[in-house]
Each structure stands twice: as C-alpha cells, then as structure tokens.
C-alpha positions in Angstrom: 163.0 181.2 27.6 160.5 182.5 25.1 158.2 180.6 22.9 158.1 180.7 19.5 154.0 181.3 20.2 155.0 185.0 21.2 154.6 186.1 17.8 151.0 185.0 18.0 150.2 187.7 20.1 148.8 190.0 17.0 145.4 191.5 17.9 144.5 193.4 15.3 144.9 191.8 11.9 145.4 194.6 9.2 147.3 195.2 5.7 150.8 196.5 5.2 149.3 199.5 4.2 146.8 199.8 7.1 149.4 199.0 9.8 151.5 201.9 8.2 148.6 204.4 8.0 148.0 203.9 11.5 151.6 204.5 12.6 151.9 207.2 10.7 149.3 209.3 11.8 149.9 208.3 15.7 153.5 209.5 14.8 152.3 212.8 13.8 150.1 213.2 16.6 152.8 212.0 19.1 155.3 214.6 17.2 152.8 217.3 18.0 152.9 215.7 21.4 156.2 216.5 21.8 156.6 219.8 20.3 154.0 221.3 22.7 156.2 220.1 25.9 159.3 221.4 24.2 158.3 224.8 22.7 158.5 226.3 25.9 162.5 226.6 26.0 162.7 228.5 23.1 160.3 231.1 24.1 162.0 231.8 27.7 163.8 235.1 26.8 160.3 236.4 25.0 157.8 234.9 28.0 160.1 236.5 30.9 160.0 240.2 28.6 156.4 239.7 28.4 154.7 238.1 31.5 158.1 238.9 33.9 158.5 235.3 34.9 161.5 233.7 36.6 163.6 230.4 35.7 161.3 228.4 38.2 158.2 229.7 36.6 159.4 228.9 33.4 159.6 225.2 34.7 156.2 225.4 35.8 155.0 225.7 32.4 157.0 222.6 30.8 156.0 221.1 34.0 152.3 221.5 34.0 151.6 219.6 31.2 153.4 216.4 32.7 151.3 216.9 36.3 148.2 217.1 33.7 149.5 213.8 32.6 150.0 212.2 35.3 147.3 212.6 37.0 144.5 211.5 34.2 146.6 209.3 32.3 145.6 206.2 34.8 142.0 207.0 34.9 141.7 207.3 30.9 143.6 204.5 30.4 141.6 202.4 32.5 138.6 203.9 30.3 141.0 202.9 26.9 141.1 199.1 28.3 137.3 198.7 28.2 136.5 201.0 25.4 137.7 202.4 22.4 141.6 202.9 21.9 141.5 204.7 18.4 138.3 207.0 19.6 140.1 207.9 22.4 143.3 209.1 20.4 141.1 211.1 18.7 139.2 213.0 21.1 142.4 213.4 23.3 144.3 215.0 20.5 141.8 217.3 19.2 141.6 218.4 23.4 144.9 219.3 23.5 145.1 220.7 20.6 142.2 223.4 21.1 143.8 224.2 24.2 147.0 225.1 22.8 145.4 227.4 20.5 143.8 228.9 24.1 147.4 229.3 25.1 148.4 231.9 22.1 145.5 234.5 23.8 146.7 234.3 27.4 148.1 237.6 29.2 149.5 236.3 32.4 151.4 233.4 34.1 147.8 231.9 35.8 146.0 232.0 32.3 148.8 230.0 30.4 149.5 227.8 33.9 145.6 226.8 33.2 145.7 226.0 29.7 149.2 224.1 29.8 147.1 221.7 32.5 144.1 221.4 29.8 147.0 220.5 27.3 148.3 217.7 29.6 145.0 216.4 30.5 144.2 216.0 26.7 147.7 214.1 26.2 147.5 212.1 29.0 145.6 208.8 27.1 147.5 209.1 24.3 150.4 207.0 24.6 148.4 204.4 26.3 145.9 204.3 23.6 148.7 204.4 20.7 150.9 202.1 21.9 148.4 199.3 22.4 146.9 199.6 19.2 150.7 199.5 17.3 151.3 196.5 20.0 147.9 195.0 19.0 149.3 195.1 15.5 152.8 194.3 15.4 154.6 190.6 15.6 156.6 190.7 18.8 159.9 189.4 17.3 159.5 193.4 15.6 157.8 195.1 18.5 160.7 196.9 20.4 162.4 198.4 16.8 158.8 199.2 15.5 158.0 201.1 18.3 161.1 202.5 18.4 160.5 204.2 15.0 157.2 205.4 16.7 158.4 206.9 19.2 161.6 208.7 17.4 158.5 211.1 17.0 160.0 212.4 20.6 163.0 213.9 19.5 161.3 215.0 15.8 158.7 216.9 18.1 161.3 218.1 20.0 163.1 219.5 17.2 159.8 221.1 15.8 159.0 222.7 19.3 162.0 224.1 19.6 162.5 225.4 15.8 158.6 226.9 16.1 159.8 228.3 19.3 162.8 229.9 18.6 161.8 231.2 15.0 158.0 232.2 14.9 158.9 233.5 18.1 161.4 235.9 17.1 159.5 237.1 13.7 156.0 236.9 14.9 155.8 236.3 19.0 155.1 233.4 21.5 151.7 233.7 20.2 151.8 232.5 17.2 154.0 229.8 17.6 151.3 228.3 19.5 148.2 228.6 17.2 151.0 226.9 14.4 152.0 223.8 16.7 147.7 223.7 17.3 146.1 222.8 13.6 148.2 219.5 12.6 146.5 217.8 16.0 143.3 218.7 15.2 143.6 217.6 11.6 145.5 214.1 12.8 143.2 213.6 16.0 140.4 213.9 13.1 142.1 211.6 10.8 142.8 208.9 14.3 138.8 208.5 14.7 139.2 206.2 11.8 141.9 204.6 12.8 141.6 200.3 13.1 141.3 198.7 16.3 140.8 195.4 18.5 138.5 195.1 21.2 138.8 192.6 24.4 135.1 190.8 24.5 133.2 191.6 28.2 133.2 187.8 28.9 137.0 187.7 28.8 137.3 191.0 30.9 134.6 189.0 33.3 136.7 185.9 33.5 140.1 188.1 34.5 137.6 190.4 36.7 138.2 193.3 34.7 134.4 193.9 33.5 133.3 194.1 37.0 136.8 195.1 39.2 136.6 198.6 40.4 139.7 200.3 39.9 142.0 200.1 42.9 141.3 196.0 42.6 143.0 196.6 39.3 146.1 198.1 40.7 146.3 195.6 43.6 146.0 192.5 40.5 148.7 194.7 39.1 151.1 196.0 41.8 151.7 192.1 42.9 153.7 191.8 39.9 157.0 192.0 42.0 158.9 194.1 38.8 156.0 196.5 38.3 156.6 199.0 41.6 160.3 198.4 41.1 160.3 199.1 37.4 157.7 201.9 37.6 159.9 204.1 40.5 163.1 203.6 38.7 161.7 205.1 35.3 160.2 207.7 37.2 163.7 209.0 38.6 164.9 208.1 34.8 162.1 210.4 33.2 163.0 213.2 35.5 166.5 213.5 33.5 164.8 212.9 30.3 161.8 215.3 30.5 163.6 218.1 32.7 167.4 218.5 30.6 165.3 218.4 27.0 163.2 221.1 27.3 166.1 223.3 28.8 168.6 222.9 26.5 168.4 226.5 24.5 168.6 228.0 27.8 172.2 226.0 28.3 173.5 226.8 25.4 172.5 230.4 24.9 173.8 231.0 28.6 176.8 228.4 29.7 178.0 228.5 25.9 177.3 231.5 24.6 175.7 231.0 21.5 172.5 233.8 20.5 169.1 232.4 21.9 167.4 231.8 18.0 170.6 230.0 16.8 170.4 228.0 20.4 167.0 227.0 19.4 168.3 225.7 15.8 171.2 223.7 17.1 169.2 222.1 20.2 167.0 220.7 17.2 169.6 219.5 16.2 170.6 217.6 19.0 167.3 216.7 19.5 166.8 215.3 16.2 170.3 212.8 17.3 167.4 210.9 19.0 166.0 209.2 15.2 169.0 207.6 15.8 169.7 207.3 18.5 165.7 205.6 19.7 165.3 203.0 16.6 169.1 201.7 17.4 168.2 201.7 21.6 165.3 199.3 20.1 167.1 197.1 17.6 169.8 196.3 20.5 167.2 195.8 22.5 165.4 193.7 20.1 168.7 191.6 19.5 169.6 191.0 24.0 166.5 189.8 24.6 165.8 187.1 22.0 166.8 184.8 24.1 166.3 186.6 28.0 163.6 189.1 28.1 165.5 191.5 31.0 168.1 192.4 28.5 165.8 195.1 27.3 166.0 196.7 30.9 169.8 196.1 31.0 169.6 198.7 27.6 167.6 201.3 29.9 170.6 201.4 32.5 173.1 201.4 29.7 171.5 204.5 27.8 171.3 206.1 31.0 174.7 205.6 32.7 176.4 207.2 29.1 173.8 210.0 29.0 174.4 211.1 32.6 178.3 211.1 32.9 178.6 212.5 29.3 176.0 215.2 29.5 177.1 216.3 33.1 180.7 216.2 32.2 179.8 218.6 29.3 177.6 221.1 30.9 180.1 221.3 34.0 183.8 222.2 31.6 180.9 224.1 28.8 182.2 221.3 26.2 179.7 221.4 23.4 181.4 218.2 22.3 180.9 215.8 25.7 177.2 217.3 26.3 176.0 216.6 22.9 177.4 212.7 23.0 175.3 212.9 26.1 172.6 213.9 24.6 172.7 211.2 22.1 171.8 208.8 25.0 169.3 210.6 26.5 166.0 208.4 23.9 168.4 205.2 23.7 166.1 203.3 26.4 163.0 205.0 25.9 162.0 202.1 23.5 163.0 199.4 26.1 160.9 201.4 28.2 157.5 201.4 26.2 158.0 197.7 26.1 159.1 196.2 29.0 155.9 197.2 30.8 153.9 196.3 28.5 155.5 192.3 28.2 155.0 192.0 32.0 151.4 192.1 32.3 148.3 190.4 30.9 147.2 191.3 27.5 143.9 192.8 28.7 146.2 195.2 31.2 148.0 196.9 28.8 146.8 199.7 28.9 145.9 200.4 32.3 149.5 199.2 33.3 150.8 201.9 30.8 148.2 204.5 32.4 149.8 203.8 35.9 153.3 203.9 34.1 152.3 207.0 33.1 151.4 208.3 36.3 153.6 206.9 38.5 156.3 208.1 35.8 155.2 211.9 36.0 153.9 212.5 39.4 156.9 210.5 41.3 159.2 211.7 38.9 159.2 213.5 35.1 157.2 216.6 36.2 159.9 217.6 38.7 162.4 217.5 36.3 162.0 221.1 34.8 160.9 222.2 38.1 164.2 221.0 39.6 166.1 222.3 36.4 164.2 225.5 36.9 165.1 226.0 40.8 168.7 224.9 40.9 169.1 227.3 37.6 168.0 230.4 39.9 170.2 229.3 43.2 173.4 227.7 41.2 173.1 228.3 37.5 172.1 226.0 34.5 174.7 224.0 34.3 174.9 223.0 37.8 171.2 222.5 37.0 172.1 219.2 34.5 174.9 217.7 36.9 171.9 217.5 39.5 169.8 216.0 37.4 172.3 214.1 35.6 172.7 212.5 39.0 169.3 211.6 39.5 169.7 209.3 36.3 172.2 207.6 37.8 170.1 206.6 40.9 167.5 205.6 38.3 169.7 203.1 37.0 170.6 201.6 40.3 166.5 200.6 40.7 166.9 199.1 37.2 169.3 196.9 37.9 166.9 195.5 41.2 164.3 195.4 38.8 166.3 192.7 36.5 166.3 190.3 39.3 162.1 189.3 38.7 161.6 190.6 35.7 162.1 186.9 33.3 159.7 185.2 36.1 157.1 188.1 35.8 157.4 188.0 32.3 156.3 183.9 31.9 153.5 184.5 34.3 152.0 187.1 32.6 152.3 185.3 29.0 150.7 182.1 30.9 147.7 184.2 32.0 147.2 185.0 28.4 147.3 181.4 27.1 144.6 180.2 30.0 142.4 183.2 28.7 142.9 182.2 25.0 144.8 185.7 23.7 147.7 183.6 23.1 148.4 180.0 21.8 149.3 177.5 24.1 153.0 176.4 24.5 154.2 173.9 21.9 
C-alpha cells in the first residue's frame, strides 16, 4: 500500500508557471528528439537514388542513433546524478543538434553512419536528465499523466520527422530537411541552460555511497533490486517493436499498400500523431490501477503491447489499413508506465543513473535491433513480414512483464523506505 507521504517526494519547489516553462521547453527538445530518429523513413526512396543504399542500410541509420544511445546514456547519466541535470540538457541538445546539421553535407553511407552516432551520443542524457527534473517537480499522485503529456512529444516528433522527411525532401532534398529539424535544438538546448533544478547534497550521496562508489558498485546496489534486470530485459524486447515498426512505416504503406511515398509520409504522421492520445490516456489508466497497487502500471505496459502486436501484425499481414492503424494506436500506450515504473523502484538519489542503465540496457539488448531487424527481414521476406516478426517480439516482451509483476510492490516499499532513512521523504504516518 502506498502512503499518503508519496506526494512529499517534490524536489524542486517552483511556480505554476515555472514548472510549465520547464516542461515545455524539454517537450520541444524531446520532439526534436524524436523527429531526428524518425526522418529517416521518409527519405528512403531519395537516400537509396543518391548514396545506393539497401533496406538493411537504411536500418543502420535509424539504428545508429539508438547504439549512440545506448552506449553513453549510462555513463552521462551517472554524470547527471552528481551534477547538473538542466546543464546537461543543454549541452546534450545543442550536440546533437550541430551534428544533424553535419548530416545535411555528407556524400556517402560512412559519413552520415558517423554523424547519426554523434547524434545519438548527444541524445543519450537527455531523457535521463528531463525526466528527473519533471519527477523532481511533479506531486506523484500526477506523475504518470504529467509525464505522459511529456512524452506525447514522441509521436509529435514522429509526425514532424516524417512530414520534414517526406516534404522538404521532395521540394528541396534530404539535405535540407536536416539543417530544418537542426536550429529548434539549438535554440531550446540554449533556452534549457536556464532551466530550474534540484541538487542531491555530497553528504547524502556519501551516506548512500554514491559520492565515493565507482560505477560498477552502483550497478551491483542497483541490479539487487530483484525487478530491475527483469523489468529492464522485457522493455528492451518491448522497445525493439516500438523503435523498429515507427520509423518504417512510410516504407509499409508506400510498398504493402500502395499509397505514393510523399502522401505515405503525410498519413504515417498521422498515425503517428494517434500517439497524443493514445500516451496521456496509457498514463491516466495507469495513474488510476495503481492508486492503490503500484504493479498495475506494468500490467498497462503488457496490455498496450499485447493489442499493438496482434492488431498491427494482423494488418500488415491481409494489407488492412484499418487493423494496422488500431495497432498503431497502442504502440506509446505504455511508454508512460514505462518512464515511471523504473524510476518508483529505486532510491531517489538513483534516478537517474537507473534510467541511464534503462536506457542502455533498453537500446543495446533491444531498441537498436529493431530497424536493423525490420531492415533485414524487409530484404529476405518483404516489409510486411518485417512487422509480424517484430510484432512477435512484443509479445515475448510482455511475457517478461508479467514475471516482473511478481516483485515489483516489495521493490517498490524498499526503495521509498531508503528514502525516508535518508531524509528525501517523510517518514510513514
């Protein structure tokens, strides 16, 4: 059972208006985020004219920037914990933003491979950094819808990536529709130094042994937590469907259905943009289940992803617009479970290393294969045999999830008892 003390666990004490400021500019900067990842879809037809690449090339590029994320999002989040969350934000987004701009003058495949990593190594402390400071900021009873608003700037970006794409592309060339998606991050990740912010004293690190704990004693602290592996391998397999059948989905519907490439760009931001609905109402249900038993957020993961995987798959396998677009709907409906739940089952002054090692763990085992995948079983099968696969993948995901319910309420107390001993929360009425 929950305390009532949980909504204590404020960190950062700001205005209406601050607390809206700062949301609103990570939203941008997370919408640019986004774009970036997805405005590679869009371009296929013009890239493989230009540069002669094939469908598994193509899935290197969108799959870059996840293995750039992955593999410095744990490291700079572990920086984030014992520095400065809104000064990171900052510097990361101006980074990837600089390098996308880089992108627009490459001539081969190896150039643009090499400046999609740069792109991914400047994201990779983002969502760390911005979710703990709209965590630090938030009342928990309004957490999981909150940052479900934040992160509808997925499917926003999304959208945007794949309108840029599809329509600078065709009037003015690949090029350019990188130098456009460039200048709002540079002019948000300027606007995010100022940002507010909360800062965990060195005595309290010392007392938890985070001042003086290298690394790797970190992740031992934090891989006892019996739901963390669990959780962490099943959202993995989960972001492999979700971050390899988004960025692929003009190349569906301008080959499986038909439909002309730039007008396959329009409607997938369409169907991208199903996710402001779709993300906010994933994290008011999930807000609502777990009132009164914590794990019901996770039980909203495996729903989202059991109707996203047999709806989409069905679609894409009979070429029903219809079915693969309900699919579709489902694809964000966890994702705000999902920036949550890890976060609620460590201690306060983890946050954002646990989310670094989400991150990790989430692209390297799993989300950075997904357009890979997509991108190989498209060249030996065909696209849409290319979503049943990973459709499929989604479904083993949700079998982990379900294990991962078994710990995840006792997990959850001990972690909000560590906080209590160290003072971040209130003690238990």
């Amino acid at each position: 059972m929950q305390s009532g003390q949980e909504d204590q666990d404020v960190l950062i004490k700001a205005s209406k208006w601050k607390i809206g400021y700062t949301i609103g500019v990570l939203f941008v900067l997370y919408m640019m985020d986004y774009a970036l990842r997805s405005v590679i879809g869009p371009m296929t037809p013009a890239l493989k004219s230009s540069l002669g690449l094939s469908d598994t090339e193509i899935g290197w590029l969108m799959s870059v920037v996840l293995i750039g994320v992955a593999v410095f999002a744990l490291p700079l989040s572990f920086v984030i914990d014992r520095w400065k969350r809104a000064k990171m934000v900052s510097i990361i987004s101006i980074v990837w933003s600089i390098a996308s701009i880089c992108s627009g003058f490459c001539v081969n495949f190896g150039q643009l491979l090499t400046t999609r990593v740069v792109v991914g190594i400047g994201e990779a402390g983002f969502v760390s950094g911005g979710l703990a400071l709209i965590i630090g900021m938030v009342r928990k009873a309004r957490r999981a819808f909150v940052t479900g608003i934040w992160a509808a700037a997925i499917p926003l970006g999304s959208a945007v990536g794949f309108l840029v794409g599809g329509l600078v592309t065709k009037n003015w060339g690949w090029q350019a529709a990188f130098f456009a998606l460039a200048a709002p991050g540079v002019i948000f990740g300027i606007l995010a130094w100022f940002l507010p912010d909360y800062k965990i004293h060195k005595d309290t690190l010392d007392k938890a042994g985070g001042g003086k704990t290298a690394m790797m004693t970190t992740l031992k602290e934090m891989l006892r937590i019996k739901t963390l592996p669990i959780l962490y391998i099943s959202v993995a397999l989960a972001m492999a469907l979700q971050q390899g059948s988004i960025p692929w989905l003009p190349v569906l519907l301008n080959r499986n259905m038909g439909i002309d490439n730039a007008v396959a760009a329009t409607l997938s931001s369409g169907i991208a943009l199903l996710a402001v609905i779709s993300m906010p109402l994933g994290g008011w249900v999930a807000d609502r289940v777990s009132r009164h038993n914590p794990r019901n957020k996770v039980l909203v993961m495996v729903f989202g992803l059991w109707m996203c995987a047999l709806l989409m798959a069905a679609g894409a396998y009979i070429g029903s617009l219809a079915l693969f677009i309900a699919g579709a709907f489902f694809i964000p409906f966890g994702v705000s479970a999902q920036l949550n739940t890890v976060q609620e089952i460590v201690p306060i002054y983890r946050r954002a290393t646990a989310w670094g090692l989400y991150m990790f763990s989430g692209y390297f085992l799993g989300g950075m294969w997904g357009p890979i995948i997509m991108g190989a079983v498209s060249d030996a099968a065909g696209i849409q045999y290319a979503y049943i696969v990973i459709c499929a993948i989604g479904i083993v995901a949700s079998l982990g999830l379900l294990w991962a319910c078994r710990h995840f309420n006792a997990d959850y107390q001990r972690a909000r008892d560590v906080d209590r001993s160290m003072g971040l929360l209130e003690p238990s009425k």
